[in-house]
N, C-alpha and C positions, 0 to 999 in steps of 0.2 A: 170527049168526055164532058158531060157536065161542069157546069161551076158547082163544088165545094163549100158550101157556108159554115163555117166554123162555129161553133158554140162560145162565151165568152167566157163560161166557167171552166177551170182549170183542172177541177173535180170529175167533170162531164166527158171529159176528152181522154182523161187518162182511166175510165172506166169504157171507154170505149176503144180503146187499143187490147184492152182483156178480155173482152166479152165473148162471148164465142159467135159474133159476128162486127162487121164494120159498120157503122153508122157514124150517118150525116143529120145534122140538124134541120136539113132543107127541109120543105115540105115534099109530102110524099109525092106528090105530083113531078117534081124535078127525076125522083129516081126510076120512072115508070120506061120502060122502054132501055134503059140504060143496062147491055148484058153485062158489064163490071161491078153492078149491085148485086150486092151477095143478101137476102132475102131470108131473117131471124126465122123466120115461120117457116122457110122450106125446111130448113133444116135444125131440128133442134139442138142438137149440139152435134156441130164437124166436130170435134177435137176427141172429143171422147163421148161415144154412143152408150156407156154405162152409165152417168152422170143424167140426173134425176133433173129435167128441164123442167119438176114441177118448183124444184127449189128458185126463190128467188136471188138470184147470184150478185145482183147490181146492186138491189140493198147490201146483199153482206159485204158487197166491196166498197160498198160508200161508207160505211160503220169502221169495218176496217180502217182505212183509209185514216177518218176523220181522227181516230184514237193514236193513230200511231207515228202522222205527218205533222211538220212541224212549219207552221202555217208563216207563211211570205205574203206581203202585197207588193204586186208590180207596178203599183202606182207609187212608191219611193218609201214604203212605210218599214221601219227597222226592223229587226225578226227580232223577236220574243223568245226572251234564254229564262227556261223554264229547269237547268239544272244549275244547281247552287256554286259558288265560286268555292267555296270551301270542298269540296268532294271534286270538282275539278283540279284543285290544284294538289289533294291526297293524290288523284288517279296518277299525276302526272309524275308526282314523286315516285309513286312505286314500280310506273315503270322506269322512271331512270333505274332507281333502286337495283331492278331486277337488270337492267342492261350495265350497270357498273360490275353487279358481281360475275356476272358472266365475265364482262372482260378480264375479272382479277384472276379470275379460275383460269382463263386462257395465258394470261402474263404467267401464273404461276408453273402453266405444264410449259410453257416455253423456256422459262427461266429455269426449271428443271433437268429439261431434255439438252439446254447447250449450254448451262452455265454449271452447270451441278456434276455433269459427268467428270470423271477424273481424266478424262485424255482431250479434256477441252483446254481453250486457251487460256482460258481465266483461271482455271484453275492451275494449270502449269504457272503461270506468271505472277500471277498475288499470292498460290498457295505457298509456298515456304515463307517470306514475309508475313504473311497473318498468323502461321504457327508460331513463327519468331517471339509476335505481341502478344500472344497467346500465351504463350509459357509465362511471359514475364506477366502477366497479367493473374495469371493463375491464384496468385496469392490470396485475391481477391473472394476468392468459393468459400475460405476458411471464413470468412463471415457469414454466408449464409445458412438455414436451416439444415442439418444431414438430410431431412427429407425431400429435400427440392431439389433438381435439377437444372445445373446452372444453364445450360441452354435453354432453358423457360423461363427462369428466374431472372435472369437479367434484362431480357428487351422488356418483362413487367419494368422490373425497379426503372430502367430509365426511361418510358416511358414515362412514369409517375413523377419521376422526376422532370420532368420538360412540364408536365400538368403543372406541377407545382411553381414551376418556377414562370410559369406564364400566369398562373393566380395572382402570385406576389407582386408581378408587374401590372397587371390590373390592378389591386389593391392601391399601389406606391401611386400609379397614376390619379387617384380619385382621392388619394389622401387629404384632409380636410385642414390639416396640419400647416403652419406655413415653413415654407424652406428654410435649413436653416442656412445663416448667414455666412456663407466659405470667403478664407481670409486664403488669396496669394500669396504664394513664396515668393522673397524678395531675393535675390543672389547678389551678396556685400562685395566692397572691394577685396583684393585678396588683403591678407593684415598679420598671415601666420611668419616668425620666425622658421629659416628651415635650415636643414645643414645637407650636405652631400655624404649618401652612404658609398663605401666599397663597391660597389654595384652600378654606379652612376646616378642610382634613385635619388629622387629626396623628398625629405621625410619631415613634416610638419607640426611643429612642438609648441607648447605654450606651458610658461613658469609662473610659480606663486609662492608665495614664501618670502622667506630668506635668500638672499645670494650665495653661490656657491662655497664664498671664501670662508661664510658665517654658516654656515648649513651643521648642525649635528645630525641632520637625519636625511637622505633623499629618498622619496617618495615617489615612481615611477607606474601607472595609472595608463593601463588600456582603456580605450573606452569598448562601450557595449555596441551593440547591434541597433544598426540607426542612430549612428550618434558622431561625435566630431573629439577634436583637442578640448573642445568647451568647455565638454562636462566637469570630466576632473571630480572632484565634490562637490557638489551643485548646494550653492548658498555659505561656505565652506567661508569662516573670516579669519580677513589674514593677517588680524590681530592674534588669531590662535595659531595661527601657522610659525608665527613670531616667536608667542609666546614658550614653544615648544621647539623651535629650531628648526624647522621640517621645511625643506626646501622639494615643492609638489610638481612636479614635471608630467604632462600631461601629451599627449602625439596622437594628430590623425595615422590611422590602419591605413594600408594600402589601397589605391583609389577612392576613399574617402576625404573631406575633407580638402586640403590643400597640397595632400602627398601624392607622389605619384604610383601609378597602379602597378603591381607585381605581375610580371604576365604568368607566374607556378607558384604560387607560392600555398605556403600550408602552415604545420604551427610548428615546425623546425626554424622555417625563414624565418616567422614571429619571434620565437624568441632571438635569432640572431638581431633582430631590428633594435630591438628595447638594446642587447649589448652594444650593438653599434653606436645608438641613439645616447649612451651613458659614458661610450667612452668621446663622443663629439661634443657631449656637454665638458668633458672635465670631472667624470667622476671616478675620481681612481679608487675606492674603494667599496666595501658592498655597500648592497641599495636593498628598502625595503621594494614590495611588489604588491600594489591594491590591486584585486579583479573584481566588479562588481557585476551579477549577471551573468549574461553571455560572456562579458570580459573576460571571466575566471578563466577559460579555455587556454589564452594567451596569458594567466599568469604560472598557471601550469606549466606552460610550456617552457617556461624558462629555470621552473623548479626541475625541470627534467633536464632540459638542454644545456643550461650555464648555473649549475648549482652553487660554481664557488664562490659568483658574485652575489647571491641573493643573500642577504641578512636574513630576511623572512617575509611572510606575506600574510595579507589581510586579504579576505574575501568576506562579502557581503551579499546575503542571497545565491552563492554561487552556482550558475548551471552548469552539469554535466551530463554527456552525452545521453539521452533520453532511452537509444539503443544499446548501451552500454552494458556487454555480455556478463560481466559481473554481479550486475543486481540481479537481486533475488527474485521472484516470482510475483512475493509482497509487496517488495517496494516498487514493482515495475509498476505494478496494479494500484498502487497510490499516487503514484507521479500521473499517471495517463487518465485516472480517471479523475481528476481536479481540472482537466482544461477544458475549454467549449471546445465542441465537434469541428468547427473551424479551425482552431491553432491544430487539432490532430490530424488534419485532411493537408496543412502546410507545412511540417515534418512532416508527414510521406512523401508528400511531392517532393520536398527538398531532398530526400533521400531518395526517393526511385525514380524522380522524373523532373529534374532541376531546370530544364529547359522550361518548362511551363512556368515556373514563376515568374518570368520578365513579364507573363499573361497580367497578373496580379497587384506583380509592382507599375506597371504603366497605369494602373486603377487608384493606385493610392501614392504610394512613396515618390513617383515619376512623375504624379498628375500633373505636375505645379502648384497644386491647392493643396494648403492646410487640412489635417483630418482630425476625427478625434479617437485618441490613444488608445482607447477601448476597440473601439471599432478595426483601426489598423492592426495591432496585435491579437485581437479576436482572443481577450481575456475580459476576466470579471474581478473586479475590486473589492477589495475589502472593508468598512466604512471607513476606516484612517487614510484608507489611500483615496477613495475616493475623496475625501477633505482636500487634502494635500491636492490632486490634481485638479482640481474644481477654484484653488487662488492665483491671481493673477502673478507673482511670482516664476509659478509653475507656467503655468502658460505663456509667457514671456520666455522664458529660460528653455522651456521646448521647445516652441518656434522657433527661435534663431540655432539651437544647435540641430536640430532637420532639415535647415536650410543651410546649414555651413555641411552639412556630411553630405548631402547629394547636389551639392554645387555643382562638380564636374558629370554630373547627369553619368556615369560609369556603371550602369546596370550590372556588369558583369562582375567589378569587384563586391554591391552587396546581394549576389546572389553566391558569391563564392564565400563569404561568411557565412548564408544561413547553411551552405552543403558543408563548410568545417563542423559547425555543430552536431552535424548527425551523424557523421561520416568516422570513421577510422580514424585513430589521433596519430595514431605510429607510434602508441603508449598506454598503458594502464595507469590510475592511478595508483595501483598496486606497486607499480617501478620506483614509485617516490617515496615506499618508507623504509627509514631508516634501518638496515642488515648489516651484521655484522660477517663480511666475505671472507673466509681462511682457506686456504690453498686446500687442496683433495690430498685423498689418501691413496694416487694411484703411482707405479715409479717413478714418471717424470716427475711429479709432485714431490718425492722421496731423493730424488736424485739434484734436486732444488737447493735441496733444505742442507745437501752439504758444504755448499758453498757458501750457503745466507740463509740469513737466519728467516723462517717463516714467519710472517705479520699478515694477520688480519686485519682487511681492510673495513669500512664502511663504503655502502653503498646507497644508492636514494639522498633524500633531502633532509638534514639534518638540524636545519633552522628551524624556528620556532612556525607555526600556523597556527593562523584565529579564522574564525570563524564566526559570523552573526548571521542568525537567519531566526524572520518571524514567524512566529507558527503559525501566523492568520493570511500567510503566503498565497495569492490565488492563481500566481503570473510562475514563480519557483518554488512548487510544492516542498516543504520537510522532507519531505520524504529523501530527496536530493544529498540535504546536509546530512541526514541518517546513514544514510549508505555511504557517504566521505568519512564519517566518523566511524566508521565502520570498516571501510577498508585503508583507512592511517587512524589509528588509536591514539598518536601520539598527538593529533590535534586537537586544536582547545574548541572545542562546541559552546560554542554561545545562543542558547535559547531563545526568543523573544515574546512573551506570549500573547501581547496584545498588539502584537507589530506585522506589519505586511511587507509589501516590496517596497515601493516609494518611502512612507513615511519616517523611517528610520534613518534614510538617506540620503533624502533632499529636503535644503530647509529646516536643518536641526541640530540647534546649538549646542545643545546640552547632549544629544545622542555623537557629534564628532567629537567635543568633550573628553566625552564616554570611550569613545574608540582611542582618542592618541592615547591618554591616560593609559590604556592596557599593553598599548602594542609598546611606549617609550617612557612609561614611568614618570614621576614625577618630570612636569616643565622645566628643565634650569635656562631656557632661553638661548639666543643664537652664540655660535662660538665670538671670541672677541680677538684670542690671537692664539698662535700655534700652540702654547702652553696648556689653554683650552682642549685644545682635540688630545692631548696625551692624558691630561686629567679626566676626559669624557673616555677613555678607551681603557681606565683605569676604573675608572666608578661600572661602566658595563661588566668587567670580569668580576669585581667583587659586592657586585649588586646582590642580595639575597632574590631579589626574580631571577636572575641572571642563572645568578647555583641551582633554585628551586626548578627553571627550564632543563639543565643540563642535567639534572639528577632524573627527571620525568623521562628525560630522552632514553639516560643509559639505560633502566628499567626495561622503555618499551624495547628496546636492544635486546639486552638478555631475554 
């Protein structure tokens, strides 16, 4: 065969592979005599004999060509990107796009066919379990719209919820704001007096006042939720504790504090503690009972449980159970709608899912770092309270008793306070007012009464109760002390109307003044010898308060 001479354009050669013959660039003299040369002119078109040889076909293939090839040099020169990076990188999106939904559509019919069927595994195995959470969840729909359906309604809301709450973290990140400055808990030596209960416990107290032997009055004082022996009356001088005789006996709660933790306890055991804790002091006779708060709970309890020893009791702001089937409709609807969406999200939990708090409290009350009070109880202040919580006083006197109540890092006893407060007391307030109980009209009752003589008895708590509460309350809505005045009449409602929670309470001379003066009458100061306590136990019966309570009581009786 001939030598081949190649052409050196790239144009040339690849119009000469379509041509409807083969050509060489030789001169024509090289292809003469060679039978392997196939010869344009003999044949006008081999490939197809209908196709019009007058057309010129190499022009149209070289136009062609030129418009639609995307031009290389083989001498090292870079190719030429004549499509835009922006529409390349659209193209490239849509198709993943379209290659992601496909797969979702395939996850979804697969996840259908063997996860969805009822005789699958998953379904036997997680289904009764998830109906379980289901039920107890259910509660939850009565929030929503009647026209939505909660299996649609929900993956929105939380979804939106995860939106939101990855906004907020963006936000918090960028914040322009500088940090603020977080103060450590310090954990003091231990410093509390304690005694041994019946039980083996023991139970950690701190006194103020008068000594026992001088005491006309004792004064026994839960403290509140988050709190220690400390508080007691916060700012409280014991020049007036003097002045007035009042010997203030104050005890860390169960695993609070310096006491040791109750592994059942409830607010039966509470009040047994305060009697324990009264008869370990030395006090043989009745005792008043302050509950301030959440306290109230535990002074109730003891108006329930050990009525013979309580003289009477003093509540300040007092809470009560928020679910408590007694209130009305009204006052439900005024206690609940005074709190931020947060404190009402933490009674739920604490009542239908108490486990999660430890989540909450390892965030703040656990941290080791100081917080601010607003923020951990997830209330709003009122301006007095805010004042009040905003001097250094306060602030001083807070920190060290949030650092003396979760000393012993004991999660579980304050998580078992916040579940007392929601929870079932194993009482109404209702049980505690004063009845008069007379035997029935039925035989055995009849058959009683000939042997002895029938006597009606009283029943409930028959001491005196005070009550103060501000009506500018944001932390223990009114509403609260309404409905305690409401279901005991016989108690004395004290108003407040320019007062909140704190200010009345802490740090105010004149407002604890105000309180002994009602609850123990004129001051005559501490006893001096036993002649003393006969003549105080004489001026109490013929005290004109003394008559004027006992006459208010028989009343609310009949």
């Amino acid at each position: 065969m001939a030598d081949v001479s190649r052409s050196g354009s790239w144009r040339e050669e690849l119009a000469s592979l379509v041509d409807d013959g083969i050509r060489y660039s030789g001169s024509s003299s090289s292809t003469v005599g060679d039978p392997f040369i196939v010869s344009s002119s003999q044949y006008p078109n081999p490939i197809d004999p209908f196709i019009d040889s007058s057309v010129d076909y190499d022009a149209h293939l070289h136009s062609t060509v030129d418009s639609k090839q995307t031009h290389f040099n083989f001498e090292g020169e870079t190719r030429e990107n004549h499509e835009d990076l922006k529409e390349q990188i659209k193209g490239f999106a849509q198709a993943w796009g379209e290659l992601l939904l496909d797969l979702s559509k395939g996850c979804k019919d697969i996840i259908q066919q063997s996860l969805g069927a009822q005789d699958s595994y998953v379904v036997q195995k997680f289904g009764p379990p998830l109906a379980k959470v289901s039920s107890k969840l259910r509660f939850l729909n009565e929030y929503l719209p009647e026209d939505r359906d909660p299996i649609h309604a929900w993956p929105v809301i939380f979804f939106v919820f995860l939106l939101a709450l990855a906004v907020l973290n963006v936000n918090c990140g960028h914040d322009s704001l500088p940090p603020p400055v977080v103060k450590q808990m310090v954990i003091h030596p231990t410093s509390a007096s304690t005694i041994l209960l019946p039980d083996g416990r023991r139970i950690a107290y701190h006194e103020q006042g008068v000594v026992r032997d001088r005491a006309r009055y004792t004064l026994i004082a839960p403290h509140a939720f988050l709190s220690s022996r400390l508080a007691g009356i916060p700012g409280i001088k014991a020049s007036l504790l003097k002045e007035f005789g009042v010997r203030l006996v104050t005890y860390d709660l169960p695993g609070f504090g310096e006491s040791d933790p109750h592994p059942s306890r409830d607010l039966n055991t509470s009040a047994l503690d305060v009697l324990n804790l009264a008869n370990g002091l030395g006090v043989d006779d009745k005792f008043w009972v302050l509950g301030y708060s959440s306290a109230a709970m535990h002074a109730w309890a003891t108006l329930k449980y050990i009525p013979d020893r309580i003289a009477g009791a003093a509540f300040v702001s007092p809470m009560v159970n928020p679910y408590d089937s007694g209130m009305t409709k009204e006052e439900a609807s005024k206690t609940w709608e005074t709190w931020e969406p947060r404190r009402k999200l933490m009674y739920t939990v604490a009542r239908r899912f108490p486990s999660f708090l430890s989540y909450f409290y390892r965030r703040s009350f656990f941290s080791g770092k100081h917080g601010n009070i607003k923020e951990w109880f997830s209330v709003s202040l009122s301006e007095k309270d805010q004042v009040v919580v905003e001097t250094t006083n306060f602030e001083e006197f807070w920190q060290r008793d949030v650092e003396e109540s979760v000393r012993q890092g004991h999660m579980k006893s304050v998580i078992k306070e916040a579940v007392l407060q929601v929870s079932e007391w194993g009482f109404s307030l209702a049980d505690l007012q004063a009845r008069r109980r007379c035997p029935g009209k039925g035989i055995l009752s009849w058959l009683k009464s000939i042997y002895s003589i029938a006597e009606c008895k009283l029943t409930g708590f028959t001491g005196p109760i005070y009550i103060w509460q501000g009506l500018n309350d944001h932390v223990v809505p009114p509403s609260m002390a309404e409905y305690i005045s409401r279901i005991l009449p016989g108690a004395n409602l004290l108003q407040l109307p320019s007062q909140g929670h704190f200010s009345y309470f802490y740090f105010c001379d004149e407002c604890h003044r105000e309180m002994f003066s009602t609850l123990f009458g004129n001051p005559l100061g501490p006893l001096h010898n036993t002649n003393d306590t006969i003549h105080m136990e004489d001026t109490e019966e013929s005290s004109p308060k003394a008559h004027e309570d006992d006459t208010s009581l028989t009343n609310t009786i009949e």
